[in-house]
C-alpha positions in Angstrom: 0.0 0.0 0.0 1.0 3.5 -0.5 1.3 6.1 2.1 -1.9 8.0 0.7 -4.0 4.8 1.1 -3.8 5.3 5.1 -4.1 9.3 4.9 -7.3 8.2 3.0 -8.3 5.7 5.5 -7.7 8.3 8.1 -9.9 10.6 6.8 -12.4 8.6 5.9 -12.8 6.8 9.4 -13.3 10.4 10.7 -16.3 10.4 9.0 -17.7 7.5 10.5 -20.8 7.0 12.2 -23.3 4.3 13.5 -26.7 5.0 11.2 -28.5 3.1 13.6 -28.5 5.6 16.0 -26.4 8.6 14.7 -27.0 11.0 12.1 -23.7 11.6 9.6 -21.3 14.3 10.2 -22.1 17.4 8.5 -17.8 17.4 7.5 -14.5 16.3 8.6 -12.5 19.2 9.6 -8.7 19.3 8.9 -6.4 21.8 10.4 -3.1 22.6 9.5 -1.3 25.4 11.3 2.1 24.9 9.7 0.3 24.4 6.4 2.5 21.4 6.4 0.2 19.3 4.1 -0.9 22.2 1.9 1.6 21.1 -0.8 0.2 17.8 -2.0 -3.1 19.2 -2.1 -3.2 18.5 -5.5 -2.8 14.9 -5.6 -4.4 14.8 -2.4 -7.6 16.1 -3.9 -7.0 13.1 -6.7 -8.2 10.8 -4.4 -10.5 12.7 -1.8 -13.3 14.0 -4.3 -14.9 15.2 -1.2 -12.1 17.1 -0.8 -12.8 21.2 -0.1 -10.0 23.6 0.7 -10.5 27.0 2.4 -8.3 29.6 0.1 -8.7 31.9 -2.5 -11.7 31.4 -4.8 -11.0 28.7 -6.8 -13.4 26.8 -8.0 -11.9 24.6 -10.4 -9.9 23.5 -7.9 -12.2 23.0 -4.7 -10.7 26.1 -3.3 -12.7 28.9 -1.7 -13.2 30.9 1.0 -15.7 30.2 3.9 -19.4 30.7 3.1 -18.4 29.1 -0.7 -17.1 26.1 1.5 -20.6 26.5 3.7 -22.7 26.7 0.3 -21.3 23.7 -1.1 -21.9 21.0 1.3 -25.1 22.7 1.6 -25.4 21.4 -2.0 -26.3 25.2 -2.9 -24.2 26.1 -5.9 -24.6 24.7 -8.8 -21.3 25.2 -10.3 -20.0 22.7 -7.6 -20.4 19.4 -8.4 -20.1 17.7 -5.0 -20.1 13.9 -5.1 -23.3 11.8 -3.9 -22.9 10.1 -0.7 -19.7 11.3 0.8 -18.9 13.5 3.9 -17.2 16.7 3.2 -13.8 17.0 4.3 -12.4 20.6 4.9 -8.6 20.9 4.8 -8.0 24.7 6.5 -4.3 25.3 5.7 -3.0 28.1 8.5 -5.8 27.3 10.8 -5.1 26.2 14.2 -7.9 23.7 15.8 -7.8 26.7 18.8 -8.7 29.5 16.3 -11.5 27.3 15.1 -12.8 26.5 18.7 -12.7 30.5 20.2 -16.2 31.0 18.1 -16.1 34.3 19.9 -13.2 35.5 18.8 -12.9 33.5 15.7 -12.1 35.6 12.2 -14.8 36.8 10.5 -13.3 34.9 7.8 -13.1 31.8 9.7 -16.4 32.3 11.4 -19.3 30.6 9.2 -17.1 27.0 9.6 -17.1 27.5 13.4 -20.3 26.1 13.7 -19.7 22.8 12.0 -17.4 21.5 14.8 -20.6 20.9 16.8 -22.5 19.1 13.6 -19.0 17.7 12.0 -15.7 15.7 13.4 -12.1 16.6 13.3 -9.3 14.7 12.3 -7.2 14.6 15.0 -4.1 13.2 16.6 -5.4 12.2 19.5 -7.9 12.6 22.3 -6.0 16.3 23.3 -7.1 17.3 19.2 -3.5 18.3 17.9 -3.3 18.2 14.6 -2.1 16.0 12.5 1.8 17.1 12.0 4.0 14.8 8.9 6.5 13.3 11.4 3.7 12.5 13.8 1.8 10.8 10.8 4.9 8.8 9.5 5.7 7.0 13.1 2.2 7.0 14.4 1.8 3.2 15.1 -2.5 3.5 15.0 -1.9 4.9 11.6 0.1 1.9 10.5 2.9 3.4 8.8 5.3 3.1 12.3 8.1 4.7 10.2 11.5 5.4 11.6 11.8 8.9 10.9 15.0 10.6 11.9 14.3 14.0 14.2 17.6 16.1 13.0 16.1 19.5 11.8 17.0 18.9 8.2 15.6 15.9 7.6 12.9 17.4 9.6 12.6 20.6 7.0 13.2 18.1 3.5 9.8 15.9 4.8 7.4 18.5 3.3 9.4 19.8 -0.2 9.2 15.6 -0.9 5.7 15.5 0.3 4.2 14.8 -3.0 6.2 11.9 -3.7 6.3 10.6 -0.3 2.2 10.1 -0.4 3.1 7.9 -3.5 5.5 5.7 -2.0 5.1 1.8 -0.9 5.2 2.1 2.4 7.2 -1.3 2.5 9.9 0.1 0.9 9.9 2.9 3.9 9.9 0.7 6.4 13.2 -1.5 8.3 15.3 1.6 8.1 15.9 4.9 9.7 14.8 7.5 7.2 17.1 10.5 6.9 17.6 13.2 5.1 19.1 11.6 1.8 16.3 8.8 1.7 13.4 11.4 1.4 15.2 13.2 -1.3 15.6 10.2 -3.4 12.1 9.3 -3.5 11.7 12.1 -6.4 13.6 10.0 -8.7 14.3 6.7 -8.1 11.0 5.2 -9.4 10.9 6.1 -13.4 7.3 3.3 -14.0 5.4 4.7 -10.5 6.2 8.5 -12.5 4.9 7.0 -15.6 1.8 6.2 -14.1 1.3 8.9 -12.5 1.5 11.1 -15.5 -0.8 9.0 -17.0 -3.5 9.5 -14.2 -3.3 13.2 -14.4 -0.9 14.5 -17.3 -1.5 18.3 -17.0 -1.5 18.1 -13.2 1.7 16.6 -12.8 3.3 18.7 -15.5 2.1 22.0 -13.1 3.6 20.2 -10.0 7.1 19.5 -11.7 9.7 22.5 -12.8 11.1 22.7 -16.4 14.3 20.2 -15.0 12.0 17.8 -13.6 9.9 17.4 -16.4 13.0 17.3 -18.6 14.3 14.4 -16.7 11.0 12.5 -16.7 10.9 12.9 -20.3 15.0 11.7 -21.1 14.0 8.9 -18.4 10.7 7.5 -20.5 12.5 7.8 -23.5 15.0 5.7 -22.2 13.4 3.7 -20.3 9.9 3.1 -22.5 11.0 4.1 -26.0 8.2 7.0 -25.7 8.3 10.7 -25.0 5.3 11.5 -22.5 2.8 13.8 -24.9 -0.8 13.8 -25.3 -0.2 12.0 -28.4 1.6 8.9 -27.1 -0.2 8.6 -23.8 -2.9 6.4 -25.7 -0.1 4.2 -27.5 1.8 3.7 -24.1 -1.9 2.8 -22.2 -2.0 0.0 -25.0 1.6 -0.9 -24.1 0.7 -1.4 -20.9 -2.4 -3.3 -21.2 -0.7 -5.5 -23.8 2.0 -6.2 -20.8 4.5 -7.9 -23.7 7.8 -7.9 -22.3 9.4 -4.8 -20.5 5.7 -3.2 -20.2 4.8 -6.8 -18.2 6.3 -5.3 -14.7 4.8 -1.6 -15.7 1.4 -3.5 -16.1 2.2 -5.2 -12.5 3.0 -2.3 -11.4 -0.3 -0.7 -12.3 -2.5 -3.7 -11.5 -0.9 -3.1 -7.8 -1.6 0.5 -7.6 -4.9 0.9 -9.8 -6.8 1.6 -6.9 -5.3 4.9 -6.8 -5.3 5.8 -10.1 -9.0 6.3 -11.6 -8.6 8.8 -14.3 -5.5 5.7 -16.0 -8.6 3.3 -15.1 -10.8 5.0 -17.0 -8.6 6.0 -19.4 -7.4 2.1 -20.2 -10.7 1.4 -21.6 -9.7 3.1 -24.8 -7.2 0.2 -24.8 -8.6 -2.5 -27.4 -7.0 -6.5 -27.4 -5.1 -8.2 -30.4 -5.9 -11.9 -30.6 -2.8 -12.8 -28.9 -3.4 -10.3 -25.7 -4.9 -11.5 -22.4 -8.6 -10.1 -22.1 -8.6 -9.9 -18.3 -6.1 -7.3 -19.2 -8.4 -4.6 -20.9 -11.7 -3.0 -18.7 -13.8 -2.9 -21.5 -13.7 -6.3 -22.4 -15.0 -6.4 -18.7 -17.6 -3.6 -19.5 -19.4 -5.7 -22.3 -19.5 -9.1 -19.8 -21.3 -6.9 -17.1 -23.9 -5.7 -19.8 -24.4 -9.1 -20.5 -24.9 -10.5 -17.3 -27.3 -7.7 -16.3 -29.3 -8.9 -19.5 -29.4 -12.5 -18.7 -30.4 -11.8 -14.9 -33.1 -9.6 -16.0 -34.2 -12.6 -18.3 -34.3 -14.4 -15.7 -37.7 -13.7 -14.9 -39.0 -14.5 -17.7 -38.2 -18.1 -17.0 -40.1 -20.6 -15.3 -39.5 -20.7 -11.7 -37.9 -24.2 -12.1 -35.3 -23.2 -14.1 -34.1 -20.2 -12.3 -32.0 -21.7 -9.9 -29.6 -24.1 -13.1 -29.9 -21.1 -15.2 -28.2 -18.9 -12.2 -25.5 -21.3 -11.5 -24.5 -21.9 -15.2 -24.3 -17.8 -15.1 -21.6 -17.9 -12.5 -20.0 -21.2 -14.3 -19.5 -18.8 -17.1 -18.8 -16.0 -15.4 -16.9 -16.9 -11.9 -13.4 -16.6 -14.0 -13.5 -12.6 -14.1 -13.3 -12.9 -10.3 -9.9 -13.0 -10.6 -9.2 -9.7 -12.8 -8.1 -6.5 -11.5 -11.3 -4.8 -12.3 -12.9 -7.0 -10.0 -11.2 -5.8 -7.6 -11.5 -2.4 -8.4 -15.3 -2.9 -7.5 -16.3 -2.7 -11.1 -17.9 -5.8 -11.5 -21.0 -5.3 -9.4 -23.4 -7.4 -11.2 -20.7 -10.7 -11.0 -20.4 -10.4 -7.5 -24.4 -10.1 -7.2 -24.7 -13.3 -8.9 -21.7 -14.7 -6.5 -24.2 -14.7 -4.0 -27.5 -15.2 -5.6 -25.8 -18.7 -7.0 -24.4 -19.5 -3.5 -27.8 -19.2 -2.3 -29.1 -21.1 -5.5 -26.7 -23.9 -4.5 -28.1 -24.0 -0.7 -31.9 -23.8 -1.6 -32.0 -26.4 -3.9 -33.5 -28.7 -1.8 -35.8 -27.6 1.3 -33.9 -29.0 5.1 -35.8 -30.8 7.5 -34.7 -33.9 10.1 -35.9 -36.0 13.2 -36.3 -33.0 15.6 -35.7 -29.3 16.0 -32.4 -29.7 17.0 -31.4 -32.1 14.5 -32.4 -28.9 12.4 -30.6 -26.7 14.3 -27.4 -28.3 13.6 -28.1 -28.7 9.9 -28.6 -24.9 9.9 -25.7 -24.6 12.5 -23.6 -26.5 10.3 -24.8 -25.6 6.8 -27.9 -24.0 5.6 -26.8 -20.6 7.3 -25.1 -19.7 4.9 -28.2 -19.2 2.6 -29.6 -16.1 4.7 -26.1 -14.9 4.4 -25.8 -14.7 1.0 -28.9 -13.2 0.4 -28.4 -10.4 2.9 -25.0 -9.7 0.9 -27.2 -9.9 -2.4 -29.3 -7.3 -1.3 -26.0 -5.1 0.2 -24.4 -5.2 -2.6 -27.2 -3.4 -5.4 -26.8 0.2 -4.4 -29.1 1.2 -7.1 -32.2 1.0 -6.8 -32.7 -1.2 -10.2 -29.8 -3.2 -8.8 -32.1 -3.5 -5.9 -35.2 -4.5 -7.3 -33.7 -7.3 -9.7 -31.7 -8.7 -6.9 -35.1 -8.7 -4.4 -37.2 -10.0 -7.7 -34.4 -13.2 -7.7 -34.5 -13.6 -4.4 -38.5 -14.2 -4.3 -38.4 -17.0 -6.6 -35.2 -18.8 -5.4 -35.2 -17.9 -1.5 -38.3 -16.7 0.0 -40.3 -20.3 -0.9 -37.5 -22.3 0.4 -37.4 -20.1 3.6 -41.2 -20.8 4.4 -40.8 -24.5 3.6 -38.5 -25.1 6.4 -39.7 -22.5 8.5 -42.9 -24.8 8.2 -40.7 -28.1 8.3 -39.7 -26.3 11.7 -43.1 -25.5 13.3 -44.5 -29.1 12.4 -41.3 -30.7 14.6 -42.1 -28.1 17.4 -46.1 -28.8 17.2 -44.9 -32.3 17.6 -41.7 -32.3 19.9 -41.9 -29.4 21.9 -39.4 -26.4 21.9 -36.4 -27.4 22.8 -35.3 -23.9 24.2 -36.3 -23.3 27.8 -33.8 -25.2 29.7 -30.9 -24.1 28.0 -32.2 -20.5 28.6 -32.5 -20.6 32.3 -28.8 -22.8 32.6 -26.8 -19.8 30.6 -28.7 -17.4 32.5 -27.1 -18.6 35.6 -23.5 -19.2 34.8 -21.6 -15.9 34.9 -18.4 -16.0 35.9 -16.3 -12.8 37.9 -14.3 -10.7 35.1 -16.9 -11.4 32.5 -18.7 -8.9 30.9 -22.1 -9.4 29.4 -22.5 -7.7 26.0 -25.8 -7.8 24.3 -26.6 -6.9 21.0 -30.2 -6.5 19.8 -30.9 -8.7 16.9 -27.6 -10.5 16.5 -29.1 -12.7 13.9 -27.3 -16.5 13.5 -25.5 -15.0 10.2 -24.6 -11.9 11.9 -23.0 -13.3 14.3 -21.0 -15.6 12.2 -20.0 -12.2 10.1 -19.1 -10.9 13.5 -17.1 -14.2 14.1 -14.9 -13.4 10.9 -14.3 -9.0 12.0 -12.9 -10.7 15.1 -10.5 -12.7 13.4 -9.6 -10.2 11.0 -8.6 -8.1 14.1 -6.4 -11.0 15.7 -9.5 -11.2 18.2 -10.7 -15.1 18.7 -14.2 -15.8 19.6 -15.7 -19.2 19.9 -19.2 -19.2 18.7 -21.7 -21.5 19.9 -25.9 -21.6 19.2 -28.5 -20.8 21.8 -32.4 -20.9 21.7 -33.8 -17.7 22.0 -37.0 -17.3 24.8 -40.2 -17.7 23.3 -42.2 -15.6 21.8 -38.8 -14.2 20.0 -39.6 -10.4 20.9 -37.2 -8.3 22.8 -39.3 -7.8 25.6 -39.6 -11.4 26.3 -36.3 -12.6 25.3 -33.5 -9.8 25.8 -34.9 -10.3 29.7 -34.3 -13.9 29.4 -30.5 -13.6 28.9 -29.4 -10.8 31.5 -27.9 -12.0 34.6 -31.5 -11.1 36.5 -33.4 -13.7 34.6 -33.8 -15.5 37.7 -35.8 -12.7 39.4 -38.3 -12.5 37.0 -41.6 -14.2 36.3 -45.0 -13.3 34.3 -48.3 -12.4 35.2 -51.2 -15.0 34.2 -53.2 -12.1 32.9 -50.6 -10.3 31.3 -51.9 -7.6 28.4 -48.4 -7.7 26.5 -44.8 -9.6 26.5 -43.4 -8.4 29.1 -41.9 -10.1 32.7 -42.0 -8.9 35.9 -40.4 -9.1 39.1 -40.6 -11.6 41.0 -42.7 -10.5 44.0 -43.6 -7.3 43.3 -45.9 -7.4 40.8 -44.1 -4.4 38.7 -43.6 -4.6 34.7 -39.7 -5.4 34.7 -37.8 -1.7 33.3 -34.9 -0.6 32.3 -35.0 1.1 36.1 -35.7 -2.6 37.4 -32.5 -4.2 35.6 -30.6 -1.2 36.7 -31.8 -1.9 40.1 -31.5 -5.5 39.9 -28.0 -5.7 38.6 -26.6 -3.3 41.5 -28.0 -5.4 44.1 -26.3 -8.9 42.8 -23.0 -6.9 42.3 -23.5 -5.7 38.1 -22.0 -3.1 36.3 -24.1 -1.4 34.1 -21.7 0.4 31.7 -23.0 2.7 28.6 -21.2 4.9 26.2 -17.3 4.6 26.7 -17.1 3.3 30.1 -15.1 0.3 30.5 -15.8 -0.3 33.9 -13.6 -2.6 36.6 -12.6 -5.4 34.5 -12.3 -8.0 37.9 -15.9 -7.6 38.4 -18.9 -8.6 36.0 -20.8 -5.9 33.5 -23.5 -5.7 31.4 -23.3 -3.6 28.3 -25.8 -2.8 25.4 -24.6 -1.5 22.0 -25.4 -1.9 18.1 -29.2 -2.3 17.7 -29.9 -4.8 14.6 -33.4 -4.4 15.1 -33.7 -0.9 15.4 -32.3 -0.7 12.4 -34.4 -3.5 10.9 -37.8 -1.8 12.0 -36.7 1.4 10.2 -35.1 0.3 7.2 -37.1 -2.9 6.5 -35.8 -4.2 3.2 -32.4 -1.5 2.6 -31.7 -3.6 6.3 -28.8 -5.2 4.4 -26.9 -2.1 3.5 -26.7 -1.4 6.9 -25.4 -4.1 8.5 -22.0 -4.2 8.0 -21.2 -0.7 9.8 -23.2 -2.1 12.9 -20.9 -4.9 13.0 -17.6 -2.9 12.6 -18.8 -0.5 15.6 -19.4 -3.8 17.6 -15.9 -5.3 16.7 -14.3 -1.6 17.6 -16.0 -2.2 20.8 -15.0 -4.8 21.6 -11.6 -4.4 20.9 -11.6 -1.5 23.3 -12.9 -3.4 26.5 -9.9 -6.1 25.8 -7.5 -3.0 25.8 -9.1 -1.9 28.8 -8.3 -4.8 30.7 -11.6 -7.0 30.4 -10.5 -10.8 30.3 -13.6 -12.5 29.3 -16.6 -11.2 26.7 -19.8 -13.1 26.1 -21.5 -11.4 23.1 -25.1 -12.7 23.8 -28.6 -11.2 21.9 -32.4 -11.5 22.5 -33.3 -12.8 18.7 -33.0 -13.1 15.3 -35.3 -12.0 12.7 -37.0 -12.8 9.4 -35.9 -10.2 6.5 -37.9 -11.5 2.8 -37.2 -9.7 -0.5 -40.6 -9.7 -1.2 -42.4 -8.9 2.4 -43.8 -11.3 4.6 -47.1 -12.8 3.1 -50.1 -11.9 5.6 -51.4 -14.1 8.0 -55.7 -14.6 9.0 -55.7 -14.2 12.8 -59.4 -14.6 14.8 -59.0 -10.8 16.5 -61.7 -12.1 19.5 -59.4 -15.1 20.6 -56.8 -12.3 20.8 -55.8 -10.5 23.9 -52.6 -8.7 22.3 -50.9 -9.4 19.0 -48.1 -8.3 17.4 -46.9 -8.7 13.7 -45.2 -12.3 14.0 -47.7 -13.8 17.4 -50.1 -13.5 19.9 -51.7 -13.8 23.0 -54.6 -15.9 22.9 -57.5 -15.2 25.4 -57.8 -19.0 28.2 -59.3 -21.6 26.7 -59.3 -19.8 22.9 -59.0 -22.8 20.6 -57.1 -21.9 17.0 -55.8 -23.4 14.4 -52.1 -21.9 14.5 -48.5 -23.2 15.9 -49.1 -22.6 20.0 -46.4 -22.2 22.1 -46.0 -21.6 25.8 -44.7 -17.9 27.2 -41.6 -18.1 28.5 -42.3 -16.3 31.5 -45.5 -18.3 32.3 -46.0 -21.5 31.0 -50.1 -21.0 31.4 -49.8 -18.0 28.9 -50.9 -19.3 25.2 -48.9 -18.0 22.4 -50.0 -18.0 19.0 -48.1 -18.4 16.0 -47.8 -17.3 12.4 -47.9 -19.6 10.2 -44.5 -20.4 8.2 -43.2 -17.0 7.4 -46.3 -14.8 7.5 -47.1 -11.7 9.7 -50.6 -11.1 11.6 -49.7 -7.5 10.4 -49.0 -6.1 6.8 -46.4 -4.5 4.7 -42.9 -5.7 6.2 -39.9 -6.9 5.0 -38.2 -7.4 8.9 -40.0 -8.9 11.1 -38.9 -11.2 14.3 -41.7 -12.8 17.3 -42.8 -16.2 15.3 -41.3 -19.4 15.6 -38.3 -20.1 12.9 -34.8 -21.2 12.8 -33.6 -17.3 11.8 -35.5 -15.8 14.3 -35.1 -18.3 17.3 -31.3 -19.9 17.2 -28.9 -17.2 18.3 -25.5 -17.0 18.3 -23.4 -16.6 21.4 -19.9 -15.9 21.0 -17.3 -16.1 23.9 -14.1 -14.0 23.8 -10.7 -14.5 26.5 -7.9 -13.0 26.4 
């Protein structure tokens, strides 16, 4: 990776917020007293298109001064093209975060951005704000570079006249050596294919950012090097050079397959590049172009099939298809509509054949083991279409291959349960009671079983191991009924015969259990209740609540997928951040899963006067109310009649997300055990 790639990241997880429960930052704001970074702003800009500078007004190149910079995340001008989607980052060279901060006293050309430090974020060095200085950015080890920068004043004072080139360097090649003086100056010229491609990303910038010698010496150094002379006449010949990667231009074409990432305008660019017979196609985007177009055609034929031949027709898509998987441009995110059909064939493959076995947890371990993976891959179907077209096709696939296979075993389920019984309530009530001291107790509403898997692998990824094991969730699976089942004050709770909704009380006092209660409740028996940032003691025992699935769930309904991921990596930060703190042992427990169809759940007939409450996925039945629908017993009091709907229906209308009923996604949690 290049040094840019972790500025970016940087800046980017400034912006960062949890949709669930935050709104986004109105900007990211930058300061730079010394003006130290001001000098790369350029290429900077290059791969920040949210990129605004306060300065003179210069529009063309995201320059202007302070009410231009307010009217343009305000989407107000039209001559600013902002990009869709992205949060505003404000680079104010000469600016102190102090200046910023005195609104009082702030410049009255400074003064309309004041105001966006209380809706915005700052990148900043650390929790004391400083800003973000070169040296401190080069040997930062959070950053990741960990360079070993010398401190002598001239090597000091040569870091920001190399700045440019610096960004663009491997930071590999940086690092197992102290960096001195010399080593920074050689990074201007001792790279002739990264200056080559470079050029080509942005010919008249770089020309601007080099002098008349510089340029000269590129040139002499192509010729040389390349056999070309950098114009705007050769730049299409050496693009088809590089894509035709025949001998010397093989390692330049290396070269660019390892940095492409970073250069968009060469991306784009390389689809002027056309293939002989003898050149390898994975080589040239818009061979890669015409394959996309073709596959969005065949999957919007697909519904024009007959429903029994979606599923063969899908997989020999992928068959044909799968090989591009391995080109750059896959890479690059430009293959959107292959990677939709990477999952829609992987839940193809899984849905083939509806599951069912001798009991419900003989189906449990089939889904445990296997069939998981189905609801998986069709939540990351549905996350990847961005458009709304995208979205629609992919939910219109998912109805004819997914959604009748989900309410077959969800049925297959309900028949074993009707017959067996619910295997669930013991195992509630025995992890209930074993807590050990210096465990902390971190729920998570909605954890599906999938979720909890994709949480498994953002563990891993951050050298974090977690064992993940399945439990039943309490009956009926709501979060008034359940998320009580699993805190460490379970065993003080109990539930009214004549109850009027879901929830438990205590024991003994006849009051609806509360969030005051639990509070209460886990004080007396020797809890932590931690919120926000607190960590708490770490010998004791704690209960913490964070990243709300089904909040998210309720609100978004069938765009839940595109939102899952950020809950997760807020949960995984979390969690990272009690270990630091000291915390030895994390159970990562949740009240529920959920149902999520691409084509809403299908309504359910319910008898209203047998009724006492209901809610979209069961009910509470009046005593003695006799009814055709799967029964179960309350958790809470086994004399309270649950009702059931049927397969994956909803007593209620219109939803996507739904969770209460009785089914494999909504009932088997995952809980997932972390020691240091």
């Amino acid at each position: 990776m290049q040094v840019i790639d972790y500025l970016v990241k940087q800046l980017h997880s400034s912006a960062s917020y949890n949709p669930a429960v935050q709104v986004p930052p109105a900007a990211v704001l930058w300061t730079d007293e010394a003006c130290q970074w001001q000098s790369a702003m350029p290429l900077i800009k290059q791969y920040l298109p949210e990129l605004l500078e306060l300065g003179e007004y210069k529009p063309e190149e995201r320059t202007g001064p302070a009410i231009w910079l307010k009217c343009v995340i305000a989407g107000k001008l039209e001559e600013a093209d902002f990009p869709k989607g992205k949060t505003p980052i404000i680079y104010l060279p000469g600016v102190s975060r102090k200046a910023l901060r005195a609104v009082e006293s702030c410049s009255d050309e400074l003064r309309p951005l004041a105001e966006l430090q209380y809706r915005g974020s700052w990148w900043a060095y650390n929790t004391t704000g400083r800003d973000w200085n070169l040296p401190s950015f080069l040997t930062n080890s959070n950053v990741g570079l960990e360079l070993d920068v010398a401190k002598d004043k001239k090597t000091q004072e040569v870091i920001p006249h190399v700045l440019h080139d610096l960004l663009e360097s491997q930071v590999e090649s940086l690092k197992g050596r102290r960096l001195e003086v010399k080593d920074f100056q050689e990074l201007v010229f001792n790279d002739p294919i990264k200056d080559l491609l470079g050029w080509l990303n942005q010919p008249d910038s770089k020309r601007e950012q080099w002098d008349d010698s510089k340029w000269l010496l590129f040139c002499q150094t192509c010729a040389s090097e390349f056999g070309y002379e950098p114009s705007e006449h050769t730049a299409p010949e050496i693009i088809q050079a590089i894509a035709s990667a025949q001998g010397k231009w093989e390692e330049v074409w290396q070269r660019f397959e390892d940095t492409a990432h970073n250069l968009p305008s060469l991306v784009k660019a390389m689809h002027s590049a056309k293939p002989d017979l003898a050149d390898d196609y994975s080589h040239f985007p818009g061979e890669n172009a015409q394959e996309e177009q073709a596959l969005e055609a065949a999957l919007i034929g697909l519904k024009e099939l007959p429903t029994t031949e979606v599923r063969a027709k899908i997989l020999a898509l992928y068959e044909q298809h799968k090989e591009r998987e391995s080109w750059l441009w896959y890479r690059l995110g430009d293959s959107r509509w292959l990677q939709m059909l990477a999952q829609l064939a992987e839940v193809a493959r899984l849905t083939e054949q509806p599951f069912s076995h001798q009991s419900p947890s003989d189906m449990a371990t089939l889904y445990h083991e296997k069939y998981w993976q189905a609801d998986a891959a069709a939540i990351e179907a549905m996350a990847l279409a961005r458009e709304p077209g995208q979205q629609e096709l992919v939910a219109d696939v998912l109805a004819i291959i997914y959604s009748p296979w989900l309410a077959e075993i969800t049925q297959n389920f309900q028949h074993l349960v009707r017959d067996q019984g619910y295997p669930g309530d013991s195992e509630i009530k025995e992890a209930a009671a074993s807590h050990d001291k210096g465990m902390i107790l971190f729920f998570v509403d909605g954890l599906r079983f999938d979720c909890g898997m994709k949480l498994q692998q953002k563990l891993d990824s951050r050298d974090i191991a977690a064992s993940l094991k399945t439990q039943w969730s309490a009956l009926p699976s709501l979060t008034d009924t359940a998320k009580a089942a699993v805190t460490p004050v379970a065993g003080s709770l109990t539930g009214d015969q004549e109850t009027q909704d879901f929830k438990p009380v205590v024991a003994g006092s006849g009051s609806q259990f509360s969030s005051h209660h639990f509070k209460k409740l886990l004080e007396q028996q020797g809890w932590q209740y931690l919120k926000g940032l607190d960590t708490g003691e770490p010998d004791g025992r704690a209960w913490l609540q964070t990243g709300d699935l089904d909040n998210l769930g309720h609100h978004q309904q069938r765009k839940l997928p595109l939102g899952i991921d950020a809950v997760l990596d807020e949960i995984a930060d979390k969690i990272s951040h009690l270990l630091d703190a000291g915390w030895k042992h994390i159970r990562i427990v949740t009240d529920h899963g959920w149902l999520w169809l691409p084509d809403k759940l299908p309504k359910a007939e319910l008898d209203k006067p047998l009724v006492r409450k209901y809610l979209s996925r069961c009910a509470i039945l009046h005593d003695n109310a006799k009814t055709g629908l799967p029964q179960v017993r309350w958790h809470w009091n086994a004399n309270v009649t649950i009702a059931m709907a049927p397969g994956v229906s909803a007593f209620t209308a219109g939803d996507f997300y739904n969770h209460g009923g009785l089914s494999l996604q909504e009932c088997l949690t995952p809980v997932l055990d972390i020691k240091k």
